[in-house]
N, C-alpha and C positions, 0 to 999 in steps of 0.2 A: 850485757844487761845486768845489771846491780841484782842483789837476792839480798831480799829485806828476809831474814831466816830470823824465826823465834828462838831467843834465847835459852829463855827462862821461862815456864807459866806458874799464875798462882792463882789459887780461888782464894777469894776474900768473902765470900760468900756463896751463897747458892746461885744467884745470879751475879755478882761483881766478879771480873775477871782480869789479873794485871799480867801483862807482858813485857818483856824486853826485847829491844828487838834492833836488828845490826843493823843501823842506818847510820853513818858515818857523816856523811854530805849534810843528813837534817841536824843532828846532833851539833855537827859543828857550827851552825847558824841559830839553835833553835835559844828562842829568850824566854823567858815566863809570860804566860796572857796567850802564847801563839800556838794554834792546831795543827793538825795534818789530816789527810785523808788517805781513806786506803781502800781496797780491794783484796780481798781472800784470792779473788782466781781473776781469768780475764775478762770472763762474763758480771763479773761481781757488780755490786751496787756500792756507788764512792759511800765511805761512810766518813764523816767529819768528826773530829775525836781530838780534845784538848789537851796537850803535850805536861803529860803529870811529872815527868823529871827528863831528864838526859845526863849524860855523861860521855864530855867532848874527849875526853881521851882514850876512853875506850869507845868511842863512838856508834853508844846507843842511847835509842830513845825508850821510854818506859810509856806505857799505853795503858788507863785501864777504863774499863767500857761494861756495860750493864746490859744485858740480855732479854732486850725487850721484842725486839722484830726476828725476822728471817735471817737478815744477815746478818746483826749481830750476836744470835745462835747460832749460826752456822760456822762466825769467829769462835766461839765461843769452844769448838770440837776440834779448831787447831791444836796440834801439838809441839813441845821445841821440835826444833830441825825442819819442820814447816816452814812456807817462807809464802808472803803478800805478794800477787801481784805486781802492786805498784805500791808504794807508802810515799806522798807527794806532800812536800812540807821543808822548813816551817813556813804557817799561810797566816795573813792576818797581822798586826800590829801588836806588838809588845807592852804590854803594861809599861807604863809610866813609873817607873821608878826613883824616888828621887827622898831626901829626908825630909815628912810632914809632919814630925814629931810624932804623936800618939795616934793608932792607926786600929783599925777594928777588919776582923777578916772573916766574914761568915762561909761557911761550906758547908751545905745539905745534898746529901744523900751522895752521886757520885763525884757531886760539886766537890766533896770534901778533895778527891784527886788532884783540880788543878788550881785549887787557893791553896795548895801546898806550895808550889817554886812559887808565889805570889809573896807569900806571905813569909816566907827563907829569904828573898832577896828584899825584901822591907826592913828585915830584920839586920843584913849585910850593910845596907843602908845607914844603919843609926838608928832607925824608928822605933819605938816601942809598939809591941806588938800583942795586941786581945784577941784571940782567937775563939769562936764560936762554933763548934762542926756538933751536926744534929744528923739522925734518921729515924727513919720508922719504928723501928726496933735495935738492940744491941747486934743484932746478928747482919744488920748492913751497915755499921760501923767499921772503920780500917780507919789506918792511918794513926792513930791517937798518939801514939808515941813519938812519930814524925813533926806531926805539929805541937807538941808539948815542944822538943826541941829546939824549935825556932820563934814560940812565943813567949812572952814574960808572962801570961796569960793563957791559961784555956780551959775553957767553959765547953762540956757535951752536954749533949740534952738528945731524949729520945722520945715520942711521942708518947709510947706507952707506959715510959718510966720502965724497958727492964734494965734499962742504965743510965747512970750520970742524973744527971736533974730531968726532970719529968717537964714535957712541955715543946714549944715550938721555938726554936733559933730566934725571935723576932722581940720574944719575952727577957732574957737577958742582954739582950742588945737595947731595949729600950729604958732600962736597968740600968745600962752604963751609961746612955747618952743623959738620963734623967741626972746621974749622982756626976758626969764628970765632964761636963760642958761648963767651958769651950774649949776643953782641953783636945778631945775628939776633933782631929784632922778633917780623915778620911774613913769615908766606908769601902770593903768590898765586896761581894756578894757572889758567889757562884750555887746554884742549884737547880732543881726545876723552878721551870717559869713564874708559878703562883706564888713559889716562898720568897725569889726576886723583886716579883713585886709589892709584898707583904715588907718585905725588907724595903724597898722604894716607898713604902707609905707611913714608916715608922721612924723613916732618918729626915724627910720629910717638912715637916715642923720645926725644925732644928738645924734646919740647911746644912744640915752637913753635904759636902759633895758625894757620894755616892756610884761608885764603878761597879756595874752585870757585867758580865761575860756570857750572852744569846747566842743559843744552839737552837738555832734555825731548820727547816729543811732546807736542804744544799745539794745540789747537784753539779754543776762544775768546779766551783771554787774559784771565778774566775771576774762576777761578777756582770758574766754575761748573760746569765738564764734567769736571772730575777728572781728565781725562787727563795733566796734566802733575804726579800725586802724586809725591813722593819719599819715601822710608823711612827716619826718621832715627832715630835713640837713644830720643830723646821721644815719638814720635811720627810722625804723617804730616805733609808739609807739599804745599802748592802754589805750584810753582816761580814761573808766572807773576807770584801776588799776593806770597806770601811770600818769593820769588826774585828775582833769578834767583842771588845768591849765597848762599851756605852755612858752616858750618864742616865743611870735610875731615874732620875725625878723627869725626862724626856723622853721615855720610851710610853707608846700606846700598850698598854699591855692586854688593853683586852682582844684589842686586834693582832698581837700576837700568840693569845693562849686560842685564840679563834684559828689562826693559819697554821697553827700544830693541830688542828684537827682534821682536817681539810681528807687525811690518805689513812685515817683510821679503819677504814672496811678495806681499803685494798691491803692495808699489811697487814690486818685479821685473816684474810684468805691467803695471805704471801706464806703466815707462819702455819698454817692449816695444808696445806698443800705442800710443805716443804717438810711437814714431819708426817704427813702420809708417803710421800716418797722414800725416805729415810727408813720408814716401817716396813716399805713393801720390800727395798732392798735390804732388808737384817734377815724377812722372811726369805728369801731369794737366795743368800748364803746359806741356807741349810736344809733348802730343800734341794733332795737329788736332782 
């Protein structure tokens, strides 16, 4: 049985957390746009998590993931020489890569991870490349020198203004499509859901095509438990199989910021419950 063993850990933040980690098999398939999912132990909960780099020679894949629920807190306490259950990947379709000429690449928050191999392989391309990465504040900011390196272009922005330009990813981007249309190819967009489709409502007007990358709730990966539906124009799709990217201007988004809500009380008791447990065994080692 394979040992996905972590390489390397790094906090990018208080909650961002990047890993490397020995997957040889994924690495050597993995393309930019495509996920994996993992498990900590046997019992774990698949978690789906978008493939931020690889490196097919030394065959590993790089992981980084934001510390919001149970499990991925409880990733979050892994250490190198730890090793995943299972790490099952790469899933999903590859970004479309091809020369569009002038190409726009927005990343919010931990989006900023996987419009990285996006936005490097646009650039390998021929394409000229505007890079956009925004967050809350400077302190969940990474990457910046990463994508300065593969764009001709890039624009940060933070919400509160303690870095880069003050304001929301959606306000320079509407900036560029105003002053350099029709020059603007393509859009693509990775973040949470709202700023996706704030980015879908701003490229919009201007038809630009426009690529999300939706991080669904997921359970198999497999496309057989429906859980990761999407609601588009045409029809239903499944993010996993048919995913993970989309066309913006065809995604129902409010039926998608609706089905992320859906397991908000049970993973408020998941992450309640799993750090009462976690307290009662710290107290447990040191009493006699």
């Amino acid at each position: 049985m394979p040992m996905y063993r972590i390489l390397h850990k790094e906090a990018l933040s208080e909650v961002n957390k990047l890993m490397v980690i020995s997957a040889p098999e994924v690495a050597r398939k993995a393309q930019p746009g495509q996920f994996v999912i993992v498990r900590t132990d046997e019992r774990g909960e698949r978690i789906p998590l978008t493939i931020a780099d690889y490196d097919r020679e030394a065959g590993t894949v790089t992981i980084i993931f934001q510390e919001v629920g149970k499990s991925t807190m409880q990733m979050g306490t892994m250490e190198p020489g730890d090793s995943f259950a299972t790490f099952v990947g790469p899933l999903g379709h590859p970004t479309e890569i091809a020369l569009y000429g002038t190409v726009v690449c927005v990343g919010g928050g931990v989006g900023i991870a996987p419009i990285y191999p996006i936005a490097r392989a646009l650039k390998e391309a021929g394409n000229t490349v505007i890079s956009i990465i925004g967050a809350r504040t400077r302190a969940l900011l990474f990457w910046e020198e990463r994508m300065r390196a593969v764009s001709d272009e890039l624009i940060v922005c933070t919400d509160d203004g303690s870095y880069g330009r003050k304001g929301v990813v959606t306000e320079p981007l509407k900036e560029i499509l105003d002053a350099r249309m029709p020059e603007i190819a393509r859009v693509w967009a990775i973040g949470p859901a709202v700023m996706m489709k704030f980015v879908a409502k701003t490229t919009l007007p201007y038809r630009v095509p426009t690529i999300v990358s939706l991080n669904t709730i997921m359970i198999d990966g497999t496309g057989m438990c429906g859980g990761c539906r999407v609601l588009l124009e045409d029809g239903a799709r499944f993010v996993c199989v048919d995913g993970p990217e989309f066309d913006a201007h065809q995604v129902d988004w409010d039926n998608l910021l609706a089905r992320q809500q859906f397991y908000r009380e049970e993973e408020q008791l998941a992450v309640q419950e799993w750090k009462r447990q976690r307290h009662a065994c710290a107290l447990d080692s040191i009493n006699p």
